[in-house]
C-alpha positions as CSV (number, residue, x, y, z in Angstrom):
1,X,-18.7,15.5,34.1
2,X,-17.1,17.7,36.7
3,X,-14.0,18.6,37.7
4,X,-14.5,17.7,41.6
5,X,-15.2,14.3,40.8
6,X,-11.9,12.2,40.7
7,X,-10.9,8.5,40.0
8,X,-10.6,7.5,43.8
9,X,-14.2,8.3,43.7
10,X,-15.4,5.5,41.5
11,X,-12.4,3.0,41.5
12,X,-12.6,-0.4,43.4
13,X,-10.7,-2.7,45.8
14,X,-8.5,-4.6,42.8
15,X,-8.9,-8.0,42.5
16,X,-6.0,-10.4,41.5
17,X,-5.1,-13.6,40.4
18,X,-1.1,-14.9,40.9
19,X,0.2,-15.4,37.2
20,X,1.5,-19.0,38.7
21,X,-2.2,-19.7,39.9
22,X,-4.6,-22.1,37.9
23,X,-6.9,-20.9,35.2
24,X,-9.4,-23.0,36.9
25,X,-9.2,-20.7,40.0
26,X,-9.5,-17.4,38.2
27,X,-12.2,-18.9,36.3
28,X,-14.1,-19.5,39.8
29,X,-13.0,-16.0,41.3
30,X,-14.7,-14.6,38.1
31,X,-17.6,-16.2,38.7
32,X,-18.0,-15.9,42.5
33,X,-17.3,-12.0,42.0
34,X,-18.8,-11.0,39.0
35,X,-15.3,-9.5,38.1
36,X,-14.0,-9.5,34.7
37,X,-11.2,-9.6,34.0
38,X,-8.9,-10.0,36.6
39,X,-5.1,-8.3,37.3
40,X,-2.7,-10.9,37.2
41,X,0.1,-10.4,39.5
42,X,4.0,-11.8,40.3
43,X,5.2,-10.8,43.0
44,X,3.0,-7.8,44.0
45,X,3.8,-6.5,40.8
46,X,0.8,-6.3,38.0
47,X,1.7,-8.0,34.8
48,X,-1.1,-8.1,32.9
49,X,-4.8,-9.0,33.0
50,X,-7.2,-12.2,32.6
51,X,-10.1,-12.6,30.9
52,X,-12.7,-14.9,30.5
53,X,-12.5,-14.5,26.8
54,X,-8.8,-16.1,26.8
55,X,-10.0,-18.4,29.3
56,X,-12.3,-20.0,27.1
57,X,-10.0,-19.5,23.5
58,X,-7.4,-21.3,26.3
59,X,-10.3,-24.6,27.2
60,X,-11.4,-24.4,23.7
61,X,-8.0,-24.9,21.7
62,X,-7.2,-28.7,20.8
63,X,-3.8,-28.5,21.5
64,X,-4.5,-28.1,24.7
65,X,-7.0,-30.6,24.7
66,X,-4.8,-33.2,26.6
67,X,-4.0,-31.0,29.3
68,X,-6.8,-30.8,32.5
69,X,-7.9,-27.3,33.0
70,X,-6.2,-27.7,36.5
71,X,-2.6,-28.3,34.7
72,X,-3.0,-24.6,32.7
73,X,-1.5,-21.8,34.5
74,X,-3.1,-18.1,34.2
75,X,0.7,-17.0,33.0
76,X,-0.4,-18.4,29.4
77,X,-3.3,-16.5,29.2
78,X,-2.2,-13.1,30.8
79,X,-2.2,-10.4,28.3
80,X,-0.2,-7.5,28.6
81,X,-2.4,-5.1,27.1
82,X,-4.1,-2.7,29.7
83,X,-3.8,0.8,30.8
84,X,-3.4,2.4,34.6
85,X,-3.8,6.2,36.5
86,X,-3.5,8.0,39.4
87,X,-6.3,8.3,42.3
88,X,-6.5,12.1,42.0
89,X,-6.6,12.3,38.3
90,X,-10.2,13.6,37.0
91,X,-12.8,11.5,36.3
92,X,-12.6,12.7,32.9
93,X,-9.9,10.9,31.3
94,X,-11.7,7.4,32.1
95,X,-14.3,7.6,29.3
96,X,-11.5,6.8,26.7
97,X,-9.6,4.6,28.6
98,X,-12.9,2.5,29.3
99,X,-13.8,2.7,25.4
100,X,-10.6,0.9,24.9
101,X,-9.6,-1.1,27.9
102,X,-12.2,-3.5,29.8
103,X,-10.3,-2.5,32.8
104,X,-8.5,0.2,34.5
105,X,-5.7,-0.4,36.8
106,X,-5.4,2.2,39.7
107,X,-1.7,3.6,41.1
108,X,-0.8,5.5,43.7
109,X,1.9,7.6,43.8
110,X,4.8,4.8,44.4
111,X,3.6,2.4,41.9
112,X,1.6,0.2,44.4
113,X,-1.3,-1.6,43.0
114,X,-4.5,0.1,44.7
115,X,-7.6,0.0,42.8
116,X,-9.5,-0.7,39.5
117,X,-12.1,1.1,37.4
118,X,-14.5,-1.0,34.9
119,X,-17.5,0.0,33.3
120,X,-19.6,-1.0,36.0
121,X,-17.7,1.4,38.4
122,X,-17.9,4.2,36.1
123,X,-21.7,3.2,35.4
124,X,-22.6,3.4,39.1
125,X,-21.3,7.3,39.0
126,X,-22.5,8.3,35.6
127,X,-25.0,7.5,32.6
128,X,-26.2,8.6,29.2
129,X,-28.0,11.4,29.2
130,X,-29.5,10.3,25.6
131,X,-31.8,7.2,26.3
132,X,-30.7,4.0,25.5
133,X,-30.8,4.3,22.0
134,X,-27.8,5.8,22.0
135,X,-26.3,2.8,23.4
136,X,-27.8,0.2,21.2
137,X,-26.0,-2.0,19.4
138,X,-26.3,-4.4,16.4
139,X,-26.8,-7.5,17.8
140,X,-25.8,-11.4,16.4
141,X,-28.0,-14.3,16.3
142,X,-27.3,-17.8,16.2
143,X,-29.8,-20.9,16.3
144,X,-29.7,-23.0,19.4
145,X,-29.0,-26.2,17.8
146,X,-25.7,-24.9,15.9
147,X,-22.8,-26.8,17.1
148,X,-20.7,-25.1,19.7
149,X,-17.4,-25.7,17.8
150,X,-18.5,-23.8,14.9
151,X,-19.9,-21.0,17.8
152,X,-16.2,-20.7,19.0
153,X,-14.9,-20.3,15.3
154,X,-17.2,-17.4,14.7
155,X,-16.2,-16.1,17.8
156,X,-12.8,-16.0,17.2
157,X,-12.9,-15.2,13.2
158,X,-15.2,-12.0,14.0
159,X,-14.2,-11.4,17.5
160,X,-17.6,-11.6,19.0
161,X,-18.3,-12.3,22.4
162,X,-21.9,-12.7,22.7
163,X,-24.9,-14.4,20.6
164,X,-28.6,-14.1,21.1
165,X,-29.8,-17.9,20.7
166,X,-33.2,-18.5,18.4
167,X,-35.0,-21.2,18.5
168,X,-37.6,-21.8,15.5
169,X,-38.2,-17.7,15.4
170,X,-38.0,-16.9,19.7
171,X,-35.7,-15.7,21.5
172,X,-34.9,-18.2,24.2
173,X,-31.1,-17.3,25.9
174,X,-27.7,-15.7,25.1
175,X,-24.5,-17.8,24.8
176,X,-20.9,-15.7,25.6
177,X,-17.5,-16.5,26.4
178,X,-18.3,-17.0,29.8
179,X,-20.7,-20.3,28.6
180,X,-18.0,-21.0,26.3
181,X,-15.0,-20.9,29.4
182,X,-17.4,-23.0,31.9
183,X,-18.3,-25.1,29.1
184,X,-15.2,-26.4,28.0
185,X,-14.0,-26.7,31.5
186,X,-16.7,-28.8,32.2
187,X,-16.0,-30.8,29.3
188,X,-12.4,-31.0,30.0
189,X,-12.8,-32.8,33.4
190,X,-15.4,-35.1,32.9
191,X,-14.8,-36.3,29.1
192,X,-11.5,-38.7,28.8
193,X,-8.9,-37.4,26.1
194,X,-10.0,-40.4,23.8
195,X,-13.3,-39.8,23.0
196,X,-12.7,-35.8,23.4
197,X,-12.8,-34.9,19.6
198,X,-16.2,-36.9,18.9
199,X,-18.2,-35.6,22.3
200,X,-17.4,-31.9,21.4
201,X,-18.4,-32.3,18.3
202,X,-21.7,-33.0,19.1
203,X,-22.3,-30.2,21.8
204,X,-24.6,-28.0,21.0
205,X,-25.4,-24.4,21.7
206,X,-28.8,-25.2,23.8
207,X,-26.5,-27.4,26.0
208,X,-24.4,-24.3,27.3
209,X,-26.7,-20.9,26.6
210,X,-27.5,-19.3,29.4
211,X,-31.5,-19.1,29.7
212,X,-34.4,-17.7,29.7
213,X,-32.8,-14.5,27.5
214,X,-32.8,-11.1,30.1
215,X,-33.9,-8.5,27.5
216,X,-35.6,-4.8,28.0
217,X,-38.1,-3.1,26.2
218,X,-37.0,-0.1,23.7
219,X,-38.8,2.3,26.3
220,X,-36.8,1.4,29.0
221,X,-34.7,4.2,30.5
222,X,-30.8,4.4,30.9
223,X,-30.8,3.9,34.9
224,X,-33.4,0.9,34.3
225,X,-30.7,-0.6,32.2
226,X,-28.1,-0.2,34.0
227,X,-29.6,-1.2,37.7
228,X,-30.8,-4.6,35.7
229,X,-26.9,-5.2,34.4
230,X,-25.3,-4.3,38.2
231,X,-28.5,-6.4,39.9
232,X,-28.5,-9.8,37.2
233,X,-24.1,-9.2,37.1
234,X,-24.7,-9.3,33.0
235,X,-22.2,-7.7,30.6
236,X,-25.3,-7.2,28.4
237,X,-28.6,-7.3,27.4
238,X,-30.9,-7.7,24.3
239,X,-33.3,-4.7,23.5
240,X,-36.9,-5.7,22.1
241,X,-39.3,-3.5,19.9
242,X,-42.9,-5.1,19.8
243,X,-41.4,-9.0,19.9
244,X,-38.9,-7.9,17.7
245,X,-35.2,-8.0,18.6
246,X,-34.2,-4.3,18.4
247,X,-30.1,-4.6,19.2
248,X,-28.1,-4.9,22.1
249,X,-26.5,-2.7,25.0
250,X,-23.4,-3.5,26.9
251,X,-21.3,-2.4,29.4
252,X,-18.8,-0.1,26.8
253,X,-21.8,0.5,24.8
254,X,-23.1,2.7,27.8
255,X,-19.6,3.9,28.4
256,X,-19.1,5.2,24.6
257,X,-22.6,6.8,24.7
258,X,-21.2,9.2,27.7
């Protein structure tokens, strides 16, 4: 790193979501921007963030299961837990911030909302000088016909945001919060509250992976990595050693490598 390089050099335009808007339209803005998560705002004033992650926990929940997704407001979802700096501060003090916080919030010198740093900003400045092995992770499996409700308890029992889906030994797709959040909106809207309880017991992970599974090779180099994650918009993907899966590297994988 160097000292000329400052956070107004890497931060982006914020994006925002009113706490009083409807987790359905956050959920869309996600999706049509490839942002995650968003700064939830009253007022002009940031109150917190909003992720897909409580998005989905939020769909996925059974008391909330007589409520359309159109009825939830983001305020139940915000979470309070995020971090901010200044424009002119050095680029330095980002790598722990990112390690810790999936987004950055960006002040200037009155307190006014104007910018935001994520992984992918910081990514587009700066990468592991190691290779991507230092970035690999240990990666979770789970077999495509497993039933989405007990996918969502893992989740939230081992805080785990993204499986690799295996079908009778291949790899065929990945399934993450953001399956699990357009999944159960999905669900929500078109499944009447009566036969809710049966129907999602019977959805299974095949139905809402995301396929064919984006994965590199263990050769592949850092910057090929990373122009595949900003190019595809993925949080993630799957390394492979000779048809075997080797790990995976995400976003803060990368950033805890710098």
């Amino acid at each position: 790193m160097t000292k000329e390089v400052f956070i107004k050099d890497v931060m982006a335009k914020p994006t925002t979501i009113s706490k009083s808007a409807k987790i359905t339209e956050a959920l869309d803005k996600m999706l049509a921007e490839g942002i995650d998560p968003l700064i939830a705002v009253n007022n002009n004033s940031v109150v917190g963030i909003v992720s897909r992650q409580a998005i989905a926990e939020k769909l996925g929940s059974k008391q909330n299961s007589t409520l359309a997704p159109t009825a939830i407001h983001v305020a139940s979802v915000v979470e309070e837990d995020f971090t901010s700096v200044y424009p002119d501060e050095s680029i330095n003090v980002l790598i722990p911030l990112l390690q810790r916080y999936k987004l950055v919030v960006v002040y200037d010198g009155d307190h006014k909302l104007i910018g935001q740093v994520s992984a992918g900003d910081l990514l587009k400045k700066f990468q592991p000088e190691n290779g991507i092995e230092s970035a690999i992770e240990k990666v979770i499996t789970i077999e495509a016909d497993e039933r989405v409700v007990h996918l969502r308890r893992r989740m939230l029992d081992a805080n785990i945001t993204r499986f690799v889906v295996s079908d009778q030994g291949k790899y065929i797709g990945i399934v993450t919060e953001t399956d699990v959040a357009v999944a159960m909106r999905k669900f929500r809207e078109s499944v009447k509250d009566q036969h809710q309880d049966h129907r999602i017991r019977n959805m299974i992970i095949r139905d809402i992976m995301t396929a064919p599974l984006i994965s590199v090779d263990l050769t592949a180099s850092v910057s090929e990595v990373i122009d595949l994650m900003l190019k595809k918009n993925i949080s993630s993907v799957p390394v492979v050693d000779k048809g075997r899966l080797a790990g995976i590297i995400t976003r803060r994988s990368l950033v805890n490598a710098l």
